[in-house]
ZAKOL-846401 format. One record per atom (N, C-alpha, C, CB): residue in one letter; atom name; x, y, z. Coordinates in Angstrom, 1 decimal. Glycine has a CB too. Example, Ala and Ser with C-alpha at 12.3 -4.5 7.8 and 13.67 -1.06 7.14 Angstrom:
2
<atom 'A' 'N' <13.2 -5.7 7.8>>;
<atom 'A' 'CA' <12.3 -4.5 7.8>>;
<atom 'A' 'C' <13.2 -3.3 7.8>>;
<atom 'A' 'CB' <11.3 -4.5 9.0>>;
<atom 'S' 'N' <12.8 -2.2 7.1>>;
<atom 'S' 'CA' <13.7 -1.1 7.1>>;
<atom 'S' 'C' <12.9 0.0 7.9>>;
<atom 'S' 'CB' <14.1 -0.6 5.7>>;
This chain:
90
<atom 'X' 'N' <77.9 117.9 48.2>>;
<atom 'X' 'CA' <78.0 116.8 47.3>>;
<atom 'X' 'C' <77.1 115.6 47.7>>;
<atom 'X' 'CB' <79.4 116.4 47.1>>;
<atom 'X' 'N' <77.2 115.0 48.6>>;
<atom 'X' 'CA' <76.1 114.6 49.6>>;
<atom 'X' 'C' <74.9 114.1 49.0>>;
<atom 'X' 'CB' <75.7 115.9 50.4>>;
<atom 'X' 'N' <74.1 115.7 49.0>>;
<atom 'X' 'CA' <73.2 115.5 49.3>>;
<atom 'X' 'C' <72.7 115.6 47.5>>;
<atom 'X' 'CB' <72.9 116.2 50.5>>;
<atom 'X' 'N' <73.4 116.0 46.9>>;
<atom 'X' 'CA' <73.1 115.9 45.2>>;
<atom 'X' 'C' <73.4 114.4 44.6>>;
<atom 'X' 'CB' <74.4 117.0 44.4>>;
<atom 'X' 'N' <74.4 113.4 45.6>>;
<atom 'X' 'CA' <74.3 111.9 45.1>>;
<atom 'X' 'C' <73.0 111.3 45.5>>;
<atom 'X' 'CB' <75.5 111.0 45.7>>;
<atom 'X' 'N' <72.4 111.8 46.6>>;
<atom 'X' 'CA' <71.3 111.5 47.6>>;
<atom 'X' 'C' <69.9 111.1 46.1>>;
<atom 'X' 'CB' <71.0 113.4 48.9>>;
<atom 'X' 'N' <70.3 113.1 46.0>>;
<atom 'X' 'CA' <68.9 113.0 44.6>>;
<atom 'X' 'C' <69.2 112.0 43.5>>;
<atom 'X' 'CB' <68.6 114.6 43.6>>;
<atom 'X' 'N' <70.5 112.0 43.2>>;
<atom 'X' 'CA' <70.6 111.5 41.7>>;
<atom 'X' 'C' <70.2 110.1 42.0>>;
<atom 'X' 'CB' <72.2 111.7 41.0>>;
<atom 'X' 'N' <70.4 109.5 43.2>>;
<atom 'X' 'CA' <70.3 107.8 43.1>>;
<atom 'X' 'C' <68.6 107.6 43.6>>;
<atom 'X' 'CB' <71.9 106.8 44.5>>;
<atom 'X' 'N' <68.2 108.8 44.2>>;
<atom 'X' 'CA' <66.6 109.0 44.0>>;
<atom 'X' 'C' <66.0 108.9 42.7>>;
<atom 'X' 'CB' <66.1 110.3 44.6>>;
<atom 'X' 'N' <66.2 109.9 41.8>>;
<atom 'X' 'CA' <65.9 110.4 40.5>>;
<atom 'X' 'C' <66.5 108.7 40.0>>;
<atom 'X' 'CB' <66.8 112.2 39.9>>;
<atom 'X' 'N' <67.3 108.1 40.4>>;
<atom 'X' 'CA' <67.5 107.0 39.0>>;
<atom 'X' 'C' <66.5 105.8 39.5>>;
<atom 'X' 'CB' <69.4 106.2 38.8>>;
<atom 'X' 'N' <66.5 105.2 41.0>>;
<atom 'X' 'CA' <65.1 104.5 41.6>>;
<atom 'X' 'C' <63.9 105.1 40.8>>;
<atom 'X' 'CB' <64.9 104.7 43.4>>;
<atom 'X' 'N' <63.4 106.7 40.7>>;
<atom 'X' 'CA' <62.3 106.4 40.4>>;
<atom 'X' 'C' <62.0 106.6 39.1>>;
<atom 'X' 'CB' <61.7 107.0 41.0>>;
<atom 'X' 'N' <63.6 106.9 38.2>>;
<atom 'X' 'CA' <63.1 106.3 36.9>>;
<atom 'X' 'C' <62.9 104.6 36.7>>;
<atom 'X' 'CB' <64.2 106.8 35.9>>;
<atom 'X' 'N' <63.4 104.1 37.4>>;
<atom 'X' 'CA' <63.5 102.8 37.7>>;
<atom 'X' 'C' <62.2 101.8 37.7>>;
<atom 'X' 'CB' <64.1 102.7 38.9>>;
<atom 'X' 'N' <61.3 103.1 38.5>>;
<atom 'X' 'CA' <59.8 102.5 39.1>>;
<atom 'X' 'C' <59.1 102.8 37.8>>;
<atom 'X' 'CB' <59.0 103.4 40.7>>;
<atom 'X' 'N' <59.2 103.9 37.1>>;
<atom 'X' 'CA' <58.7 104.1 35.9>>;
<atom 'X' 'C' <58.8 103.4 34.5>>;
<atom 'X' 'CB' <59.1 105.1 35.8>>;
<atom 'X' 'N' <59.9 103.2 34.8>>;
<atom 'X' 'CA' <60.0 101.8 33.7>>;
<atom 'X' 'C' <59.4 100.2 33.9>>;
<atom 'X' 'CB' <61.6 101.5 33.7>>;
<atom 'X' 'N' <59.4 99.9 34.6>>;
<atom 'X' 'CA' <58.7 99.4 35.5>>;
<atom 'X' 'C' <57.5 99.2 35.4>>;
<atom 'X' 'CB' <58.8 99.8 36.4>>;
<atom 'X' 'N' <56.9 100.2 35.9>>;
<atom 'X' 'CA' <54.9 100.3 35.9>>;
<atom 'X' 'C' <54.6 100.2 34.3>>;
<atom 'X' 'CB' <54.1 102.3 36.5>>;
<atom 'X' 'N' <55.5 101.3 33.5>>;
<atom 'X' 'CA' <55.3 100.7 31.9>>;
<atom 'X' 'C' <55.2 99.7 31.6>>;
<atom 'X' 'CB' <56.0 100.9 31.1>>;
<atom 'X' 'N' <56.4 98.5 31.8>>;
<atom 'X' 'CA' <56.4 97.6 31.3>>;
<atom 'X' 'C' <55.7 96.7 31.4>>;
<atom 'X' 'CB' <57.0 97.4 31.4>>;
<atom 'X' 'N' <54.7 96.6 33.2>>;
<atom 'X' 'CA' <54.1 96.3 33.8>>;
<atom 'X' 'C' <52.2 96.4 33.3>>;
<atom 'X' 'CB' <54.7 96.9 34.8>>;
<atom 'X' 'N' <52.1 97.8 32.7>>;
<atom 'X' 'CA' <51.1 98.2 32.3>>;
<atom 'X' 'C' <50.2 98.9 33.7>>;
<atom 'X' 'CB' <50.5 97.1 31.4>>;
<atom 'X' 'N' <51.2 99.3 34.5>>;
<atom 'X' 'CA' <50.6 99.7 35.7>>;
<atom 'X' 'C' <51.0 101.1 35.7>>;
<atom 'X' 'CB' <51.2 98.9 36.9>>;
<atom 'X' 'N' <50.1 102.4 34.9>>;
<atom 'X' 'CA' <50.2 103.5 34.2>>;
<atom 'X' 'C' <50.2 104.4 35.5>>;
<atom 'X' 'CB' <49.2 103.7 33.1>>;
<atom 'X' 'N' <49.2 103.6 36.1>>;
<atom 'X' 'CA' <48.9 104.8 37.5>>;
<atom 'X' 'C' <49.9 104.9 38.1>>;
<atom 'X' 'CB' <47.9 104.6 38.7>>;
<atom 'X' 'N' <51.1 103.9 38.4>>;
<atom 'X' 'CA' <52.2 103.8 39.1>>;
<atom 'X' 'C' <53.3 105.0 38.4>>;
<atom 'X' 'CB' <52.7 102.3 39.0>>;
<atom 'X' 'N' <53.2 104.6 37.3>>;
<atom 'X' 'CA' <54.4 104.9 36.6>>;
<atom 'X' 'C' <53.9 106.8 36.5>>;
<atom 'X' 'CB' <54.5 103.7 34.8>>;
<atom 'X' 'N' <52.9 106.9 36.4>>;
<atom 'X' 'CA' <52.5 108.2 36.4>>;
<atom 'X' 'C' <53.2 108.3 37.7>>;
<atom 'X' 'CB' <50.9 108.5 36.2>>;
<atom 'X' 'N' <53.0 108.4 38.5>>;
<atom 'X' 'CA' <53.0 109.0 40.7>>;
<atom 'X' 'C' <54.8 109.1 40.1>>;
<atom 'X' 'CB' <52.4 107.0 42.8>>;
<atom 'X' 'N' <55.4 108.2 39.7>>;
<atom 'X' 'CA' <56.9 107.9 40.2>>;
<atom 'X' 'C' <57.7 108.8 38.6>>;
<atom 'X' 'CB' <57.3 105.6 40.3>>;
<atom 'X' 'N' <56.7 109.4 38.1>>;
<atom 'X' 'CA' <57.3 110.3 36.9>>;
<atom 'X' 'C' <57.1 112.1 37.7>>;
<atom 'X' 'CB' <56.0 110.0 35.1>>;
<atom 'X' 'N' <55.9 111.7 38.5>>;
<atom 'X' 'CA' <56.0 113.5 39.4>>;
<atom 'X' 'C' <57.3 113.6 40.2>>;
<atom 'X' 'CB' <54.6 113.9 40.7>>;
<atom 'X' 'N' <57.5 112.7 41.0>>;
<atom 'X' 'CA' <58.5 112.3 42.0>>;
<atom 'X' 'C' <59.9 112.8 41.3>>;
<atom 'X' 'CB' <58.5 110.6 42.5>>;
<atom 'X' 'N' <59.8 111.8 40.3>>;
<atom 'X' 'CA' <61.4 112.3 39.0>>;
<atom 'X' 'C' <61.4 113.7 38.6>>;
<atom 'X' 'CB' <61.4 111.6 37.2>>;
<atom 'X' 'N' <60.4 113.9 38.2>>;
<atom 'X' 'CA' <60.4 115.7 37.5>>;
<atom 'X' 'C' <60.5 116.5 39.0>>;
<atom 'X' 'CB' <58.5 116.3 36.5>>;
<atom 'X' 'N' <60.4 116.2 39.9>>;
<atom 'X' 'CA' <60.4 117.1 41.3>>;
<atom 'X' 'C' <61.9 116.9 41.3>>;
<atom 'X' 'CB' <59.4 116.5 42.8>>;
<atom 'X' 'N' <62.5 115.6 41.1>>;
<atom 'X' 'CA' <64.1 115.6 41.8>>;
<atom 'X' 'C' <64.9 116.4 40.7>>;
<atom 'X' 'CB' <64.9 113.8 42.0>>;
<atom 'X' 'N' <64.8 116.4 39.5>>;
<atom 'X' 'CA' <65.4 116.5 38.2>>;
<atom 'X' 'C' <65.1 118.5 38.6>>;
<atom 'X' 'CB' <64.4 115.3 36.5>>;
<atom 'X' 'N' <63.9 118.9 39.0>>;
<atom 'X' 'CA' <63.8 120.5 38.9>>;
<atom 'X' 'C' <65.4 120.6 40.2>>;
<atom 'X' 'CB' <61.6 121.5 39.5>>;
<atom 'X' 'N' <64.7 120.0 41.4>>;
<atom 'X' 'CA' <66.2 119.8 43.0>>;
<atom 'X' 'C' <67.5 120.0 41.5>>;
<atom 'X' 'CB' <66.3 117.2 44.2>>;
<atom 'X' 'N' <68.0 119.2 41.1>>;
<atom 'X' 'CA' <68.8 118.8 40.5>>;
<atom 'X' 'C' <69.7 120.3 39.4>>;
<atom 'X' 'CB' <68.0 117.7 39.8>>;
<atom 'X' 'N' <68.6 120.5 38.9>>;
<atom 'X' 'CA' <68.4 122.0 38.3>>;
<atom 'X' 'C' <68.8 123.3 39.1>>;
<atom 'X' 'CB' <66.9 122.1 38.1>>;
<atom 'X' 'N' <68.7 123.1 40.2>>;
<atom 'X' 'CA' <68.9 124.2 41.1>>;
<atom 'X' 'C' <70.1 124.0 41.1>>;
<atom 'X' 'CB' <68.3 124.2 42.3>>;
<atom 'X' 'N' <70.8 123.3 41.3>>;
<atom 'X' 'CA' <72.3 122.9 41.9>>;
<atom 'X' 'C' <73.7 123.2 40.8>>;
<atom 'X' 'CB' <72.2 121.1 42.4>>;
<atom 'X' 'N' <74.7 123.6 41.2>>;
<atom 'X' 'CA' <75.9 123.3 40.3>>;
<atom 'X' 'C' <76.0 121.9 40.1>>;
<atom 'X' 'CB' <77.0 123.8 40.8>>;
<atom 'X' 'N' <75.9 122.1 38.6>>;
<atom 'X' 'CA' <76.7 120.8 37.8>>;
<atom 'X' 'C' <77.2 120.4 36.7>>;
<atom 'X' 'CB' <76.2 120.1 37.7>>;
<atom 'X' 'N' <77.3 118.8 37.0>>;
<atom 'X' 'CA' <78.2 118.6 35.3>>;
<atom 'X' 'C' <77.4 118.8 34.3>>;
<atom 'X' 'CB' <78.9 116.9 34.9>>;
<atom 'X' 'N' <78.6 119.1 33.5>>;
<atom 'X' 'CA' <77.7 119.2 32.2>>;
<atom 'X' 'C' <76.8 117.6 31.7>>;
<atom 'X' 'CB' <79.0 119.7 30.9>>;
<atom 'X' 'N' <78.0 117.0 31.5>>;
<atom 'X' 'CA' <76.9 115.7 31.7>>;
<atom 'X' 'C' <75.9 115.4 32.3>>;
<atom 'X' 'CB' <77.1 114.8 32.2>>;
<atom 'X' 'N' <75.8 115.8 33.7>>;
<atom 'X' 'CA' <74.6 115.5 34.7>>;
<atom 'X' 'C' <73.3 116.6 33.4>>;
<atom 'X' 'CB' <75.0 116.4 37.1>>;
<atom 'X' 'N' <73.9 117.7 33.5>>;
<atom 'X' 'CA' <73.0 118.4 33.0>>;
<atom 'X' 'C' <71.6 117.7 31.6>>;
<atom 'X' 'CB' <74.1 119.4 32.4>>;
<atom 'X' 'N' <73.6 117.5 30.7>>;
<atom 'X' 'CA' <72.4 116.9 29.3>>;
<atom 'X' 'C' <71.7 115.6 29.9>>;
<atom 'X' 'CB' <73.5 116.2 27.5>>;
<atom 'X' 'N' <72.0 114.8 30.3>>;
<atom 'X' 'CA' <71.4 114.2 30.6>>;
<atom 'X' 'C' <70.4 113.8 31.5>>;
<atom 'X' 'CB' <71.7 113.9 30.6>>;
<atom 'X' 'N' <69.7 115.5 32.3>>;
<atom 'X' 'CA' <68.5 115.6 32.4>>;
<atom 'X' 'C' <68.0 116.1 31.7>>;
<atom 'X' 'CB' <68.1 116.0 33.2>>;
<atom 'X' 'N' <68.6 116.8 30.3>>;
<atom 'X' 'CA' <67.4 117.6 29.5>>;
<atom 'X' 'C' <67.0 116.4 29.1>>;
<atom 'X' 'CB' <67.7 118.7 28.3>>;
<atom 'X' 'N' <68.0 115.3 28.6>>;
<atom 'X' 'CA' <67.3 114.0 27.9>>;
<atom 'X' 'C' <66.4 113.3 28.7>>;
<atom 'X' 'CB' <68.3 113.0 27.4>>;
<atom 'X' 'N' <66.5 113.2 29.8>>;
<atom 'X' 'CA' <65.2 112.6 30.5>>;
<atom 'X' 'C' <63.9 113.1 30.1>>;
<atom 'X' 'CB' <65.3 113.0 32.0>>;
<atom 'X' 'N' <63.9 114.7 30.7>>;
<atom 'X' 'CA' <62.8 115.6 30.1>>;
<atom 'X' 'C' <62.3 114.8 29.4>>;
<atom 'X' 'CB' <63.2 116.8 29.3>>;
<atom 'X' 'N' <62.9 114.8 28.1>>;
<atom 'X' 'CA' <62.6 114.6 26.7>>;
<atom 'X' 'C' <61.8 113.1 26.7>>;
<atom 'X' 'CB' <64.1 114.6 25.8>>;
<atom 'X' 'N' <63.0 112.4 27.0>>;
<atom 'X' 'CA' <61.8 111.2 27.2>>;
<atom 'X' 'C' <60.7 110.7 27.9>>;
<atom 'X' 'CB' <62.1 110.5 27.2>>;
<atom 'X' 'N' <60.6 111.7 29.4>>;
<atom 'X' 'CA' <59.3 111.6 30.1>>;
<atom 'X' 'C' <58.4 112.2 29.6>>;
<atom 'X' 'CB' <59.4 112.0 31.4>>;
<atom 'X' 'N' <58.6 113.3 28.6>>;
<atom 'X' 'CA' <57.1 114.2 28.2>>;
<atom 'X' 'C' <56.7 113.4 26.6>>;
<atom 'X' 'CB' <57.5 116.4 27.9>>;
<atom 'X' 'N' <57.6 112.4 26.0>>;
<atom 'X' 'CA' <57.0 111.4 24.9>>;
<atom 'X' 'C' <55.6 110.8 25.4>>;
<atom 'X' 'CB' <58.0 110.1 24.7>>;
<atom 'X' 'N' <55.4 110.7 24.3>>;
<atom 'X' 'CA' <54.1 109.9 24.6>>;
<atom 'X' 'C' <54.1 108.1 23.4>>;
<atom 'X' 'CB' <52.6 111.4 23.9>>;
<atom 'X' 'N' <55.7 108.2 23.1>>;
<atom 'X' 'CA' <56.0 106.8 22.8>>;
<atom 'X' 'C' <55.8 105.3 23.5>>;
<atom 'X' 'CB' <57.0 106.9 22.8>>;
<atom 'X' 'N' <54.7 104.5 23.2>>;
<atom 'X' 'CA' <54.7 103.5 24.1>>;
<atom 'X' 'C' <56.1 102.9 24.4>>;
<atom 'X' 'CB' <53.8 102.6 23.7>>;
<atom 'X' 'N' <56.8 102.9 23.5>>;
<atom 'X' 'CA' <58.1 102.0 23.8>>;
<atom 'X' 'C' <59.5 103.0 24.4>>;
<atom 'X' 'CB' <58.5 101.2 22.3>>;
<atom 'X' 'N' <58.9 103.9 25.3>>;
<atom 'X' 'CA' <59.9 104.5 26.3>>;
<atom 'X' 'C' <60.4 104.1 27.6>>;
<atom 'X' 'CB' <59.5 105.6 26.5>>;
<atom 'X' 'N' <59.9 103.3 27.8>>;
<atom 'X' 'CA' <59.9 102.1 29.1>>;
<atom 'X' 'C' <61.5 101.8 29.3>>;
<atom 'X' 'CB' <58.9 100.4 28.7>>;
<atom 'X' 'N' <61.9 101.4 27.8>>;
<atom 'X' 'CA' <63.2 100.9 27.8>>;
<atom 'X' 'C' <64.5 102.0 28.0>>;
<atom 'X' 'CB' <63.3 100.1 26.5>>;
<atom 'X' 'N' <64.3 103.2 27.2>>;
<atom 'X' 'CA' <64.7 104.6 27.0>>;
<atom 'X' 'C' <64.8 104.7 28.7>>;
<atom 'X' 'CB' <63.3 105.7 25.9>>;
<atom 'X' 'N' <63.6 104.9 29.6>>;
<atom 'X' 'CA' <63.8 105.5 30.8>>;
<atom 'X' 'C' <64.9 104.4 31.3>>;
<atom 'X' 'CB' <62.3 105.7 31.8>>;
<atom 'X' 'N' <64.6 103.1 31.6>>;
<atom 'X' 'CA' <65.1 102.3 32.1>>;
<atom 'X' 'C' <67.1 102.1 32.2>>;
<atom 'X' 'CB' <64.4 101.4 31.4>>;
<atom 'X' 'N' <67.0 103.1 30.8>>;
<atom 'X' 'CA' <68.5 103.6 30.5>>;
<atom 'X' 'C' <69.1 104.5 31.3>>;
<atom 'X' 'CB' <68.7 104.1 29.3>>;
<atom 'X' 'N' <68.5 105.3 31.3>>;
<atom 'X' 'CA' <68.7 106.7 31.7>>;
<atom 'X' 'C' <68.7 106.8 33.1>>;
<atom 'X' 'CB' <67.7 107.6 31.2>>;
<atom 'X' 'N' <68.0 105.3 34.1>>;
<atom 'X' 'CA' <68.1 105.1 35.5>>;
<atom 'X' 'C' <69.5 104.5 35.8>>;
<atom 'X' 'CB' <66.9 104.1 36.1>>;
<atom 'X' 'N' <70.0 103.9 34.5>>;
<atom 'X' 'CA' <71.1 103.1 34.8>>;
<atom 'X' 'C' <72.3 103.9 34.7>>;
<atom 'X' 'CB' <71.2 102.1 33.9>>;
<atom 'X' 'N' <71.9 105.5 33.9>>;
<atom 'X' 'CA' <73.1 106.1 33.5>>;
<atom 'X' 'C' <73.5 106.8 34.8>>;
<atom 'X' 'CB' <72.8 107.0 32.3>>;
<atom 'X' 'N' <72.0 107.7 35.9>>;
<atom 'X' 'CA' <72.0 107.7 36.6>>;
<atom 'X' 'C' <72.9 107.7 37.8>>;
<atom 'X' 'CB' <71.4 107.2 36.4>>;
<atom 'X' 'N' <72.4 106.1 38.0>>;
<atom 'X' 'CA' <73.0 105.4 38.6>>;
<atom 'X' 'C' <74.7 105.1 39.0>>;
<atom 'X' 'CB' <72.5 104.8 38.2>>;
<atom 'X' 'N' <75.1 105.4 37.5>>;
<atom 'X' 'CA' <76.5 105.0 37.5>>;
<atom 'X' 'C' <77.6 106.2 37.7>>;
<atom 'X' 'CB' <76.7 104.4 36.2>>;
<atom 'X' 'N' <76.4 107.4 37.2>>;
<atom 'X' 'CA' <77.0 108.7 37.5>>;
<atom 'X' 'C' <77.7 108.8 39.1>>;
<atom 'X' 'CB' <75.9 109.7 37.2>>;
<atom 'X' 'N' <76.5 108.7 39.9>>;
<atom 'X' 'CA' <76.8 108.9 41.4>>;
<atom 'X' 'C' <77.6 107.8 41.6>>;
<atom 'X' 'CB' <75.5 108.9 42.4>>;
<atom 'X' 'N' <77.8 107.0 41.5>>;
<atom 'X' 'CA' <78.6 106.0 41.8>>;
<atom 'X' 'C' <80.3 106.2 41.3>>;
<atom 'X' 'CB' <77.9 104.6 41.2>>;
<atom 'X' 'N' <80.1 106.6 40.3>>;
<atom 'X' 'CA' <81.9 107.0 39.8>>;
<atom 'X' 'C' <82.3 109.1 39.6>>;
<atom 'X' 'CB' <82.0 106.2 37.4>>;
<atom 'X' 'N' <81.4 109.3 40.0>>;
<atom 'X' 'CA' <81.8 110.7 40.2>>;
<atom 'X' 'C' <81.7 111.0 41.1>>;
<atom 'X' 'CB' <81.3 111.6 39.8>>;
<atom 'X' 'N' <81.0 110.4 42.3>>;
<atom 'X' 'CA' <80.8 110.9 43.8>>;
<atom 'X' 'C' <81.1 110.3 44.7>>;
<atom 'X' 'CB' <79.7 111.2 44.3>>;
């Protein structure tokens, strides 16, 4: 359990950085810290989990492979949801 709070509060920092570089307009960033997420989120994938944890990496997916400029805010959610997960489930 460990080491699955480990990723999740990784995976929510680097949706974090991603939101971020967007908002920033600092694409190259936000690109590097979107591979990093899709690497933790596949970790993540491997592992038994909640169903929650689950949908809410398919919804990540979803909104990292948009090509919506105004997803910045969308990720920025989804670091927070993240976030709160490991903190009250683990």
């Amino acid at each position: 359990m460990d080491n699955q709070k480990i990723i999740i509060e990784s995976l929510a920092m680097d949706l974090k950085r991603i939101a971020l570089g967007l908002h920033r307009g600092s694409f190259k960033m936000a690109d590097r810290f979107k591979e990093e997420a899709l690497k933790r989120e596949s970790e993540l994938e491997n592992q038994h989990s909640d169903k929650y944890l689950k949908k809410l990496l398919e919804r990540t997916k979803q909104v990292l492979s948009s090509k919506d400029p105004g997803i910045a805010e969308d990720i920025l959610m989804y670091s927070t949801l993240f976030q709160n997960f490991a903190l009250k489930k683990m």
